[in-house]
GUGU-482200 format. One record per residue (C-alpha): residue number from 0; chain; x, y, z. Coordinates in pm, 1 decimal. Layout:
+-----+----+----------+----------+----------+
|   i | ch |        x |        y |        z |
+-----+----+----------+----------+----------+
| NUM |  A |        X |        Y |        Z |
...
+-----+----+----------+----------+----------+
//
This chain:
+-----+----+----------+----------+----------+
|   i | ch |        x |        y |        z |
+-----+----+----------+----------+----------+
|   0 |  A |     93.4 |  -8041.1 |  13355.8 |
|   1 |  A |    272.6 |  -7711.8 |  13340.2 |
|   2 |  A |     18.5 |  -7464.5 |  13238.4 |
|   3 |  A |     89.0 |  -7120.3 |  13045.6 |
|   4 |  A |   -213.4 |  -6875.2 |  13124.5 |
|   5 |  A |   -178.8 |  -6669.6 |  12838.5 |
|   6 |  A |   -368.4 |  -6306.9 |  12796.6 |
|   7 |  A |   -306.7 |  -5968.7 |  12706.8 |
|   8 |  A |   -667.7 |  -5734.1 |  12745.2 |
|   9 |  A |   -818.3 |  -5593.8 |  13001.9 |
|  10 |  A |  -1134.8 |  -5832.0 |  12898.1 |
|  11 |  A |   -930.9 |  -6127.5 |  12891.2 |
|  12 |  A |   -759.5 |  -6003.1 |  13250.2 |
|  13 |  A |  -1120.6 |  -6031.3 |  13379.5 |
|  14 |  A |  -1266.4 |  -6286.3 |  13239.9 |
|  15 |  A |   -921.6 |  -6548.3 |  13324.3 |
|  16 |  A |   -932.3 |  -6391.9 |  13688.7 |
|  17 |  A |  -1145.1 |  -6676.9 |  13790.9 |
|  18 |  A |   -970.9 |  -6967.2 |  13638.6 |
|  19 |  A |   -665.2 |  -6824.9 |  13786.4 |
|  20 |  A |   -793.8 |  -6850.5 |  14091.9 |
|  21 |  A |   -919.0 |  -7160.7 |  14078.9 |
|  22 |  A |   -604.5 |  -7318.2 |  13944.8 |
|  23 |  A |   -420.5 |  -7133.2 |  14230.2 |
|  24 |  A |   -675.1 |  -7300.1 |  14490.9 |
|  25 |  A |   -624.4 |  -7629.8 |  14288.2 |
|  26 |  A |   -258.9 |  -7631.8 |  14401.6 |
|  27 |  A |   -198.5 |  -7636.9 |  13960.1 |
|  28 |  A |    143.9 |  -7584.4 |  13838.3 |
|  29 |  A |    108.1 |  -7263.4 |  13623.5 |
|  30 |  A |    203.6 |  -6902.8 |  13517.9 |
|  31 |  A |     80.9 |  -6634.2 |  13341.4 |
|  32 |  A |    177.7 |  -6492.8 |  13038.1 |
|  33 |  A |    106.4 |  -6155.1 |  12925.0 |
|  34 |  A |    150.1 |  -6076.1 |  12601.1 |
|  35 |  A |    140.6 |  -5665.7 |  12632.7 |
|  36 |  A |   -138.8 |  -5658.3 |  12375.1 |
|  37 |  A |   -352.4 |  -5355.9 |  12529.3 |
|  38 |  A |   -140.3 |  -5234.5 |  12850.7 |
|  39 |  A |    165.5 |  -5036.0 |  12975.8 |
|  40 |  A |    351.0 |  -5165.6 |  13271.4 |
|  41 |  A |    204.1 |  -4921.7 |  13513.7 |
|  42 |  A |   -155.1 |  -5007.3 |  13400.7 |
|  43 |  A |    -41.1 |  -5337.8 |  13409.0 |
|  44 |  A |     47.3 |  -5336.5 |  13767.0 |
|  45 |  A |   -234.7 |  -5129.7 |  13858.3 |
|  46 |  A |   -509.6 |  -5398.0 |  13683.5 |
|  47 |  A |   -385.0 |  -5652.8 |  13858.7 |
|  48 |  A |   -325.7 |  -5514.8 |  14207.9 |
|  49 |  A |   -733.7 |  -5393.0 |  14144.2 |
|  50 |  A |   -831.1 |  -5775.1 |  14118.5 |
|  51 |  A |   -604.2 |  -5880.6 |  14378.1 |
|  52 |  A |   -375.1 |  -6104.6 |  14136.8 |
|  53 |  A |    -32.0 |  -6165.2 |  14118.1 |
|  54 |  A |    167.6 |  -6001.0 |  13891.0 |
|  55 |  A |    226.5 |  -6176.4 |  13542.9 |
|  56 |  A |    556.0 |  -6397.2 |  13514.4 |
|  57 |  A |    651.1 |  -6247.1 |  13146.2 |
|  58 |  A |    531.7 |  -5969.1 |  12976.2 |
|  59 |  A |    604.9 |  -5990.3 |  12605.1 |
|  60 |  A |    514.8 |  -5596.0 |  12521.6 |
|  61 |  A |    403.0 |  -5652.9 |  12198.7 |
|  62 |  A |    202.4 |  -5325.7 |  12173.4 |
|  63 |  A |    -37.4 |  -5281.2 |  11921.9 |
|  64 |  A |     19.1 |  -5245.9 |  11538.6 |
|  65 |  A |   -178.2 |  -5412.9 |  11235.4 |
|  66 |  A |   -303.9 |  -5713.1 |  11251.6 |
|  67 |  A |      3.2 |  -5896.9 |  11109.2 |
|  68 |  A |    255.3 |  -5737.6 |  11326.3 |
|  69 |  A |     89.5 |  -5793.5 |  11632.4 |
|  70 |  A |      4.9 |  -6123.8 |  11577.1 |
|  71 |  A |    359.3 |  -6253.2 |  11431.7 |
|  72 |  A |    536.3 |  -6069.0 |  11722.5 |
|  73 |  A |    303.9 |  -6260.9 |  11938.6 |
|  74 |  A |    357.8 |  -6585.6 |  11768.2 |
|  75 |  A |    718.7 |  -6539.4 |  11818.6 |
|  76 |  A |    712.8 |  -6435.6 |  12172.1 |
|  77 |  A |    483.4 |  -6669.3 |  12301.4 |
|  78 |  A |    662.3 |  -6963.4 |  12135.5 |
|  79 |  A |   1002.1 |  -6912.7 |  12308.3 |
|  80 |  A |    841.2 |  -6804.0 |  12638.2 |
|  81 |  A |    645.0 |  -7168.4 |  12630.4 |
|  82 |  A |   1000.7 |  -7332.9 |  12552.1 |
|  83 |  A |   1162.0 |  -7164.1 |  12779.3 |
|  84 |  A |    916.5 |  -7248.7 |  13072.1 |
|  85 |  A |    881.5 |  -7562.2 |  12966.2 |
|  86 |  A |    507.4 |  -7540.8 |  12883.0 |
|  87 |  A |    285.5 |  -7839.2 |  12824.0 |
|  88 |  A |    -57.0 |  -7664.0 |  12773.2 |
|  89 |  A |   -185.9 |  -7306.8 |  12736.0 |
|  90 |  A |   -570.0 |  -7176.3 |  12856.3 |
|  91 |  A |   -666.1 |  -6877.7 |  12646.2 |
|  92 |  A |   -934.0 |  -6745.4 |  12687.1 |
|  93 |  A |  -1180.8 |  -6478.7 |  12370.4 |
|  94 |  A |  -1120.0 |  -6377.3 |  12059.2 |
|  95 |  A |   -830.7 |  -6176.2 |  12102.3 |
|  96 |  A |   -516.7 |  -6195.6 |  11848.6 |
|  97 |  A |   -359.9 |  -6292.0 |  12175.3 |
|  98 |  A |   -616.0 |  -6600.9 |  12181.0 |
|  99 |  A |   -522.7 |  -6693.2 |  11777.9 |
| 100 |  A |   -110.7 |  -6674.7 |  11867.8 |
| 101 |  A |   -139.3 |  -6847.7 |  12208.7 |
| 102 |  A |   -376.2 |  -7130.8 |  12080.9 |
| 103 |  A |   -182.5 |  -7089.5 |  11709.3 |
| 104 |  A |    158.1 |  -7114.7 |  11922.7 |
| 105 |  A |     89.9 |  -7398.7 |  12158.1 |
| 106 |  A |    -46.5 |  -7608.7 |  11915.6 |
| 107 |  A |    248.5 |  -7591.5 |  11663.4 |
| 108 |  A |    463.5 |  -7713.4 |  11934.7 |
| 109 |  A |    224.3 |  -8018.9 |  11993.1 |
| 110 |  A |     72.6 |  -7876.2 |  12378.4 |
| 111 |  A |   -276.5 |  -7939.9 |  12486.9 |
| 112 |  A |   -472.5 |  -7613.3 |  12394.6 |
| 113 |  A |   -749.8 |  -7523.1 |  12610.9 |
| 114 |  A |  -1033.7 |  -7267.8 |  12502.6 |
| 115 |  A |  -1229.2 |  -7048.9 |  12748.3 |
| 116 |  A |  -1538.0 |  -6877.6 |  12617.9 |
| 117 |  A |  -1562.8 |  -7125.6 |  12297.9 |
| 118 |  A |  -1833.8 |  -7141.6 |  12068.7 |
| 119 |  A |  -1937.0 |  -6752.6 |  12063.6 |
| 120 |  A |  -2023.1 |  -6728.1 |  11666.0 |
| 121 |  A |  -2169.0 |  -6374.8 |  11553.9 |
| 122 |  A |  -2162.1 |  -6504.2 |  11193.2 |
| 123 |  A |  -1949.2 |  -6183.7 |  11055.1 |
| 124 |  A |  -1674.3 |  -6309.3 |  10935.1 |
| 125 |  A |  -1559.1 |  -5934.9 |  10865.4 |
| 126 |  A |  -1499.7 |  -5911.4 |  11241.8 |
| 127 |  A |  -1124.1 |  -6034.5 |  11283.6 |
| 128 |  A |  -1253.4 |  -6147.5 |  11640.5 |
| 129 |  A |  -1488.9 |  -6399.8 |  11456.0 |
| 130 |  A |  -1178.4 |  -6538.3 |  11232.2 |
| 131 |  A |   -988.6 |  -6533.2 |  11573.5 |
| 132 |  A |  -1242.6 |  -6768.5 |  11826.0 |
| 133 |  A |  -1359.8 |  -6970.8 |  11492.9 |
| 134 |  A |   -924.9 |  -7068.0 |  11481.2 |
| 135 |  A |   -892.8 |  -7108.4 |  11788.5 |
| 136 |  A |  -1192.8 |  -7340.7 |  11880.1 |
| 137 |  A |  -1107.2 |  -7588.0 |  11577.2 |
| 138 |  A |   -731.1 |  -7608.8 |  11726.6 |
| 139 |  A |   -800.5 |  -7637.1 |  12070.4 |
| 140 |  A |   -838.0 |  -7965.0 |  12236.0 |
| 141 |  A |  -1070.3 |  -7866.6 |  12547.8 |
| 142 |  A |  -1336.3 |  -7621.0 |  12490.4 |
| 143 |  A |  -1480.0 |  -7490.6 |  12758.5 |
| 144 |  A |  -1854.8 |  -7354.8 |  12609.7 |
| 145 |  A |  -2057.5 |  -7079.8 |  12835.7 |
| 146 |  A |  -2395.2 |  -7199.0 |  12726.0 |
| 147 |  A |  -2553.6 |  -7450.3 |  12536.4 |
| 148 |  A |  -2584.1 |  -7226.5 |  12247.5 |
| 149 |  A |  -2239.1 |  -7242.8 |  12182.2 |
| 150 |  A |  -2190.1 |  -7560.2 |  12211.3 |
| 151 |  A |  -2409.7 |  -7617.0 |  11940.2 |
| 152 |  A |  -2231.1 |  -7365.7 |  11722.3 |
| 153 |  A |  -1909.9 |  -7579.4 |  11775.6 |
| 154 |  A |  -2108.6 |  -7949.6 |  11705.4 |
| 155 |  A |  -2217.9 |  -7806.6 |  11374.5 |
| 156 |  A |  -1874.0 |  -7716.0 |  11263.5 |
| 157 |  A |  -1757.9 |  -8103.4 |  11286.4 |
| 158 |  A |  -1610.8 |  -8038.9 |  11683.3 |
| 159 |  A |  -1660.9 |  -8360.1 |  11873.1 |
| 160 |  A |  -1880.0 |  -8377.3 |  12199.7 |
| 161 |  A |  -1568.4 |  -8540.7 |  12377.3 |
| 162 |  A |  -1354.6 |  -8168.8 |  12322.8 |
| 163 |  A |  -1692.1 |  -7988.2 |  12463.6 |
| 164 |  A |  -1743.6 |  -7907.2 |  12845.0 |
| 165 |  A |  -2043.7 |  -7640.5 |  12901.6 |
| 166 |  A |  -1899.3 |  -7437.8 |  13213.2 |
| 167 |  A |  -2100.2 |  -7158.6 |  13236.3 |
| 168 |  A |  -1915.7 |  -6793.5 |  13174.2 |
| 169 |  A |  -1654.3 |  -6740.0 |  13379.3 |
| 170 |  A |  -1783.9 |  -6341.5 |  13344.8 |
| 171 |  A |  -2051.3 |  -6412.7 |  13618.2 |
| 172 |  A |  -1767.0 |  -6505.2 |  13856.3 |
| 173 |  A |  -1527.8 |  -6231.1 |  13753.6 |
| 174 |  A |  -1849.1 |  -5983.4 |  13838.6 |
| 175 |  A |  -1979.9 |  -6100.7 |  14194.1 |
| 176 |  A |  -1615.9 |  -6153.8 |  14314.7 |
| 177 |  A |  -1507.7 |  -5851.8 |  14147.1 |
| 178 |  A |  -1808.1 |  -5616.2 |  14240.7 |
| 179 |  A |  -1748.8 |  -5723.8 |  14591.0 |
| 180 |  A |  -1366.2 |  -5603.5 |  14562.9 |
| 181 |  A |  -1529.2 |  -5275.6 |  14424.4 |
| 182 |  A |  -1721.9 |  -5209.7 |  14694.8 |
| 183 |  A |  -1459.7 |  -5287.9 |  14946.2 |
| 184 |  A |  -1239.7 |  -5040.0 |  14767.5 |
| 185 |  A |  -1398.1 |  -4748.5 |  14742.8 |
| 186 |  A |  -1278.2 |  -4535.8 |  14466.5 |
| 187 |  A |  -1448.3 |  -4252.1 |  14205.0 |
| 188 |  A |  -1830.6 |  -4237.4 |  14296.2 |
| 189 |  A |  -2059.9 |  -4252.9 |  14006.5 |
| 190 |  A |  -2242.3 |  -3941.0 |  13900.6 |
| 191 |  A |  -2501.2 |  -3798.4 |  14068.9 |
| 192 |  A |  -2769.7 |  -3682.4 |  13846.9 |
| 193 |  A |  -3143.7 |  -3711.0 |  13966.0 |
| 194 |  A |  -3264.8 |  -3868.7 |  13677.3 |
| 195 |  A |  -2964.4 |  -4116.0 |  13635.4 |
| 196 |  A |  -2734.6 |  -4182.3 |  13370.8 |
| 197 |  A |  -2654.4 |  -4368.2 |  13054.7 |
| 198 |  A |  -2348.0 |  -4552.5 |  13032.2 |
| 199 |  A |  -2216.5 |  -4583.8 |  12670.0 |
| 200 |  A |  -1864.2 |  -4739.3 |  12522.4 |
| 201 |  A |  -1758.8 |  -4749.6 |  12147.5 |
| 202 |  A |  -1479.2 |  -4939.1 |  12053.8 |
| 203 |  A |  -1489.2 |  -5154.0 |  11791.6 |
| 204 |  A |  -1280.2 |  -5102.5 |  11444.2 |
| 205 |  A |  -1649.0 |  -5075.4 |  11235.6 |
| 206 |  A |  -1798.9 |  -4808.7 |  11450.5 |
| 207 |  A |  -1467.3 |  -4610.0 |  11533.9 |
| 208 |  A |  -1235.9 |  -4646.3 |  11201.0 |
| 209 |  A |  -1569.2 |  -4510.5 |  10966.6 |
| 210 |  A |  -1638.4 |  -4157.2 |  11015.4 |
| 211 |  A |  -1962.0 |  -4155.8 |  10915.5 |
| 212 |  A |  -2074.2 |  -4465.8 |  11127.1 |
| 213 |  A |  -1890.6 |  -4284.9 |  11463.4 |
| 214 |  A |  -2072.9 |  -3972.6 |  11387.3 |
| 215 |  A |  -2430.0 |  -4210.2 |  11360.8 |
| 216 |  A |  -2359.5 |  -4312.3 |  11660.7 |
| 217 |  A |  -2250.9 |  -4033.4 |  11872.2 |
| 218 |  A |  -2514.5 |  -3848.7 |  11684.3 |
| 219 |  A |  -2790.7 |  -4175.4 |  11817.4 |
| 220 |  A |  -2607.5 |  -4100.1 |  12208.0 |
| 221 |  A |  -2717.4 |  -3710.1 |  12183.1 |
| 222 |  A |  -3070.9 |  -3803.0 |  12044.9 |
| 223 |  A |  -3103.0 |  -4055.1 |  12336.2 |
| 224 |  A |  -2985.5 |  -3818.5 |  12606.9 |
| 225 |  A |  -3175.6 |  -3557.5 |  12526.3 |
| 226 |  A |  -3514.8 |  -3731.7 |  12484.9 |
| 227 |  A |  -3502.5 |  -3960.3 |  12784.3 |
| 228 |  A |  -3367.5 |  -3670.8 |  13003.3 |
| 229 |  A |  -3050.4 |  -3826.0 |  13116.2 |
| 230 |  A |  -2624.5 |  -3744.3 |  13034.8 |
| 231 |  A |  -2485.6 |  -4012.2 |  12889.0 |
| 232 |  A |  -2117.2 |  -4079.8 |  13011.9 |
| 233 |  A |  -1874.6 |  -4238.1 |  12804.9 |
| 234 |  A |  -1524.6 |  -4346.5 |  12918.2 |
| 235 |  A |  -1333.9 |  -4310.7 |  12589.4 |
| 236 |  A |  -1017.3 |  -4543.5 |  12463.4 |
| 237 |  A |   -779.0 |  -4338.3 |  12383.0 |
| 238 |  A |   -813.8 |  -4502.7 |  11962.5 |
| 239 |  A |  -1173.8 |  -4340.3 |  12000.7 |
| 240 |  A |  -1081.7 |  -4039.8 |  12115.1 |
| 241 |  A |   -831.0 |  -4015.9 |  11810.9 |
| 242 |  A |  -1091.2 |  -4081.9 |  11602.6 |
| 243 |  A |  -1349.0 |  -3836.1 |  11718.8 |
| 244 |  A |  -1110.3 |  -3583.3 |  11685.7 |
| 245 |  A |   -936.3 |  -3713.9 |  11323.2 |
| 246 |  A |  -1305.2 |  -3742.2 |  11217.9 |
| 247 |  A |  -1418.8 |  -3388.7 |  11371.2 |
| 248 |  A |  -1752.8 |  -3574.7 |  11508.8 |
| 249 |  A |  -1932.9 |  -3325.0 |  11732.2 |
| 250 |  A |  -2009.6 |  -3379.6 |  12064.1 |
| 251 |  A |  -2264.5 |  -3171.7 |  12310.6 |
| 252 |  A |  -2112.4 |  -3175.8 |  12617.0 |
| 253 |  A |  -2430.8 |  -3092.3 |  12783.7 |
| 254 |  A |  -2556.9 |  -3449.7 |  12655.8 |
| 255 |  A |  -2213.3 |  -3657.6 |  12624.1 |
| 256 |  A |  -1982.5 |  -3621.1 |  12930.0 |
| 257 |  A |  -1662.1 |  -3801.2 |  12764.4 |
| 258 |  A |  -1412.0 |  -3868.4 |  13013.9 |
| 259 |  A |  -1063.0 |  -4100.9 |  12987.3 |
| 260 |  A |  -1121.3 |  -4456.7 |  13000.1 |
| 261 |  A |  -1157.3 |  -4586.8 |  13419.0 |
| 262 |  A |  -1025.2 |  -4905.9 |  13572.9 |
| 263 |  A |  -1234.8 |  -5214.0 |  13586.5 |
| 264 |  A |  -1374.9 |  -5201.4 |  13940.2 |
| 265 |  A |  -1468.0 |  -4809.9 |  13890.1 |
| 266 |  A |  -1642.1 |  -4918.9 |  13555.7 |
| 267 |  A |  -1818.1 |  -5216.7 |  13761.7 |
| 268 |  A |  -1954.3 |  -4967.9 |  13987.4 |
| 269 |  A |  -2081.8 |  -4725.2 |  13658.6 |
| 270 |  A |  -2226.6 |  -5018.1 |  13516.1 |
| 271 |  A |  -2417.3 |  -5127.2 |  13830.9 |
| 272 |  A |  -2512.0 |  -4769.9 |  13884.9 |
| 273 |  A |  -2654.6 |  -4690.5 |  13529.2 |
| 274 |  A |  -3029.9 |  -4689.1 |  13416.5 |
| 275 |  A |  -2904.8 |  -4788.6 |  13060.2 |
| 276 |  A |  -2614.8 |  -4908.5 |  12875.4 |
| 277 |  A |  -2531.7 |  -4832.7 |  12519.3 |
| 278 |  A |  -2216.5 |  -5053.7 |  12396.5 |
| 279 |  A |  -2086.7 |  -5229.3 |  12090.8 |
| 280 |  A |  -1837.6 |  -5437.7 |  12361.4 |
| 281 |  A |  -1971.7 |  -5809.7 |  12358.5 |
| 282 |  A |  -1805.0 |  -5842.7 |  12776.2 |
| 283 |  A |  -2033.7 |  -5521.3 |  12874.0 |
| 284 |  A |  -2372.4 |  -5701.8 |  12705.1 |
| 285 |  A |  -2345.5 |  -6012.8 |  12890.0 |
| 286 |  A |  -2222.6 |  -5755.0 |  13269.2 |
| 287 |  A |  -2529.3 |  -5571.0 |  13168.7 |
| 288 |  A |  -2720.3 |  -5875.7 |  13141.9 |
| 289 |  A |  -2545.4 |  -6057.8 |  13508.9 |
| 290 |  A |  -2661.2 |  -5667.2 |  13641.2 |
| 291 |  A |  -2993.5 |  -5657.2 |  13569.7 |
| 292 |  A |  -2896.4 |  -5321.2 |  13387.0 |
| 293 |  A |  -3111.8 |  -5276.6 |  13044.6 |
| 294 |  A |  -2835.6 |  -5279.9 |  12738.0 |
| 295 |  A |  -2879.7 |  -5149.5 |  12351.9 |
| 296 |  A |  -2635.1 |  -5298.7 |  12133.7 |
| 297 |  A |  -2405.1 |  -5106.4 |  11890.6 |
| 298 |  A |  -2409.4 |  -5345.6 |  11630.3 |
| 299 |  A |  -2625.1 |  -5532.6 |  11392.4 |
| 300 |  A |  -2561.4 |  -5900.0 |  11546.7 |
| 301 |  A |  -2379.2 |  -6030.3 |  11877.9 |
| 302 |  A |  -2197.5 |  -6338.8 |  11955.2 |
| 303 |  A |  -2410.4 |  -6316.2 |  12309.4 |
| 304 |  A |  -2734.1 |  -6425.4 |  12173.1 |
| 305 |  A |  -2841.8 |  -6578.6 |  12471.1 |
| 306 |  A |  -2880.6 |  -6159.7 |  12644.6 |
| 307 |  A |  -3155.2 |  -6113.7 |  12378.1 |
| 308 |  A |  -3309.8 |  -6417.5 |  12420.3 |
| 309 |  A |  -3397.1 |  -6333.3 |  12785.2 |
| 310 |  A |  -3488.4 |  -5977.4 |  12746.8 |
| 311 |  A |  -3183.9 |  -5774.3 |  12830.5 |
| 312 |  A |  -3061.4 |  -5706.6 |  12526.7 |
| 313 |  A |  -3165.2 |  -5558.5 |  12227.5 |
| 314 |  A |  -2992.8 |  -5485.7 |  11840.9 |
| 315 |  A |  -3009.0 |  -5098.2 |  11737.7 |
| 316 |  A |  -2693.6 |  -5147.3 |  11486.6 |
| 317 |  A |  -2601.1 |  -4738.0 |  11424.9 |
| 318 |  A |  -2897.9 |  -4550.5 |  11260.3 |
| 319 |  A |  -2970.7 |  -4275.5 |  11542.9 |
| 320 |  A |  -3354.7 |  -4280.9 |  11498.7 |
| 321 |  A |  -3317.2 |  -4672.6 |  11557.6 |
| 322 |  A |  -3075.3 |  -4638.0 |  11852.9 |
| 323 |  A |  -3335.8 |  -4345.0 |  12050.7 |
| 324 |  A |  -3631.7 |  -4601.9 |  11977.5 |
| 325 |  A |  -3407.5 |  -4881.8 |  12111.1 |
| 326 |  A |  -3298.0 |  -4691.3 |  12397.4 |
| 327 |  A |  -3662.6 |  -4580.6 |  12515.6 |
| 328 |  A |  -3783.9 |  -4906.6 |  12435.7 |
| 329 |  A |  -3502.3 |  -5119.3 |  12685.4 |
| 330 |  A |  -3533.8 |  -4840.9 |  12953.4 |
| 331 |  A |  -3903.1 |  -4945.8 |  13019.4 |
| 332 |  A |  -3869.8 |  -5267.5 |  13028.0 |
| 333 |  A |  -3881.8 |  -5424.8 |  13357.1 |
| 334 |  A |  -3529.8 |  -5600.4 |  13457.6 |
| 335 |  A |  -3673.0 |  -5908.6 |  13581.3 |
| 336 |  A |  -3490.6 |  -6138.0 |  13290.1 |
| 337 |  A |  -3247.2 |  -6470.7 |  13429.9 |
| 338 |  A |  -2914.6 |  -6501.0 |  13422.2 |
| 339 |  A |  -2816.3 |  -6734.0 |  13124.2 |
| 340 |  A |  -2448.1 |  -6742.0 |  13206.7 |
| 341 |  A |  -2457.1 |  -6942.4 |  13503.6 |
| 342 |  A |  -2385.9 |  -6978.9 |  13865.7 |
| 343 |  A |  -2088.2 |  -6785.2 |  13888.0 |
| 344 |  A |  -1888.3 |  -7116.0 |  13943.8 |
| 345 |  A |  -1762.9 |  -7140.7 |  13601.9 |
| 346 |  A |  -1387.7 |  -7094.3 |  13685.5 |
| 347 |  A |  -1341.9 |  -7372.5 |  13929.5 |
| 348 |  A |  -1555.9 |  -7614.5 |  13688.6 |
| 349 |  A |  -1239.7 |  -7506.2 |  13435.1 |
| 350 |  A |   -986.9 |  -7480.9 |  13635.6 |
| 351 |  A |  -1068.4 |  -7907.6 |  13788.7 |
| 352 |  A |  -1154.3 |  -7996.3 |  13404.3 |
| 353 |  A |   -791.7 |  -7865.1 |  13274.0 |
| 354 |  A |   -615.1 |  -8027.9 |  13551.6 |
| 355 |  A |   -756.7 |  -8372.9 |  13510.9 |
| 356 |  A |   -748.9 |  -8394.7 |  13115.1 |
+-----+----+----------+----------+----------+
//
């Protein structure tokens, strides 16, 4: 089998990092395929030099766009670079529109699909990651399911137990190796207030293409700050940043410190060094979680219902009041939960699965 690794976010970057390792240990015929989805060459290089990967074979440079242009430019990108290698199976892994035209791709031309990360279900179907992962899973022909939770989601939509492997999540690997690669490295030190910090991202089209709900929000982060004593720091995308500006949200900088977006092992060491986290990014609940670092969800639901479950999670959605009483509620809470994601083995289970099917 000649696999195409196909990807194209920094949370796909991560959470394949294992399973590319793996396959590399495995001796696997394969390449990587980057579709351009999120990065610029130079970040490119950069991200991948961080995790101590090789480079990506092709780069497509899709860029971003609506949801149809990205997606067909994908679609047509991927299916001549899988020709052209001579492809006979693609791993994606998320909920990407990288994930829908890799798996969407691949499977038109009649290769083995595999998922990574199937099952997740929030139950939105306004999110386009939820139409994304639903397509993907009922296409794919190995699904490799994090928990047992999602494996149930995918045996009540018809999937058969055959297609299903339970692997654990392959984000408990990408965070011990990938911590320990921080720590080697050195790099920006995390700030230095007495009382600690909050961490907080917003990404997500609801929160940051409303105006209202970003102002909520950033109004809930101020609120929180100042009544549990701490700065919250917040690493902006560049699309929020747009939007706080296009939307002429106000921001204390005595209570929000927002700064331009970090690399992965600098926001590894944040996230291990915060007292709180404050996200509407599904990856950062379940590192919270695999941190022991108390997390208050964005959001009214979560595809990662296993974090609640165990007490490390909790749902605020965007009403300020709610997100301070969240906030003060999660940062007494002693972080003694388990890890429900697994033994951080996850990519090598994959990775010997894949190759043997």
């Amino acid at each position: 089998m000649r696999t195409a690794v196909v990807l194209g976010t920094r949370p796909e970057i991560i959470k394949l990092s294992p399973v590319i390792r793996g396959l590399k240990e495995a001796g696997s015929d394969f390449f990587v395929l980057h579709t351009g989805q999120h990065y610029s060459r130079n970040m490119d290089r950069v991200f991948f030099e961080n995790l101590k990967l090789d480079p990506p074979a092709l780069n497509l440079r899709a860029g971003s766009g609506s949801h149809a242009e990205e997606t067909g430019k994908m679609l047509v990108g991927i299916e001549k670079a899988l020709l052209q290698e001579k492809a006979t199976g693609v791993l994606v892994e998320g909920d990407t529109n990288t994930v829908l035209a890799g798996a969407l791709a691949a499977a038109k031309l009649h290769l083995r699909v595999g998922h990574v990360e199937a099952g997740l279900r929030s139950g939105d179907m306004r999110m386009p990651e939820e139409v994304n992962r639903i397509v993907a899973d009922h296409i794919s022909d190995a699904l490799f399911a994090p928990t047992e939770n999602s494996k149930k989601n995918l045996l009540r939509e018809g999937i058969g137990t055959s297609r299903i492997s339970v692997t654990g999540n392959t984000i408990v690997d990408a965070v011990k190796q990938n911590l320990e690669i921080a720590k080697r490295s050195g790099g920006e030190s995390r700030p230095k207030e007495k009382t600690g910090y909050i961490l907080a991202t917003i990404h997500r089209q609801e929160n940051v293409d409303d105006g209202k709900v970003l102002a909520d929000i950033v109004k809930g982060l101020g609120l929180a700050a100042a009544r549990l004593g701490m700065t919250v720091l917040y690493p902006a995308h560049p699309r929020a940043k747009k939007a706080l500006h296009r939307y002429r949200v106000r921001v204390d900088p005595k209570l929000i410190q927002i700064t331009d977006p970090v690399d992965y092992l600098n926001f590894l060491r944040l996230e291990s060094g915060a007292r709180l986290i404050l996200t509407d990014s599904g990856g950062v609940q379940e590192e919270a979680c695999i941190l022991g670092v108390p997390c208050v969800t964005l959001r009214n639901n979560t595809e990662r219902p296993e974090t609640i479950e165990v007490g490390a999670n909790v749902l605020a959605g965007t009403v300020p009041k709610v997100i301070v009483a969240n906030a003060r509620m999660m940062l007494e809470r002693k972080r003694s939960w388990r890890n429900p994601f697994g033994d951080g083995k996850a990519g090598t289970r994959i990775a010997k699965a894949w190759t043997a099917s």
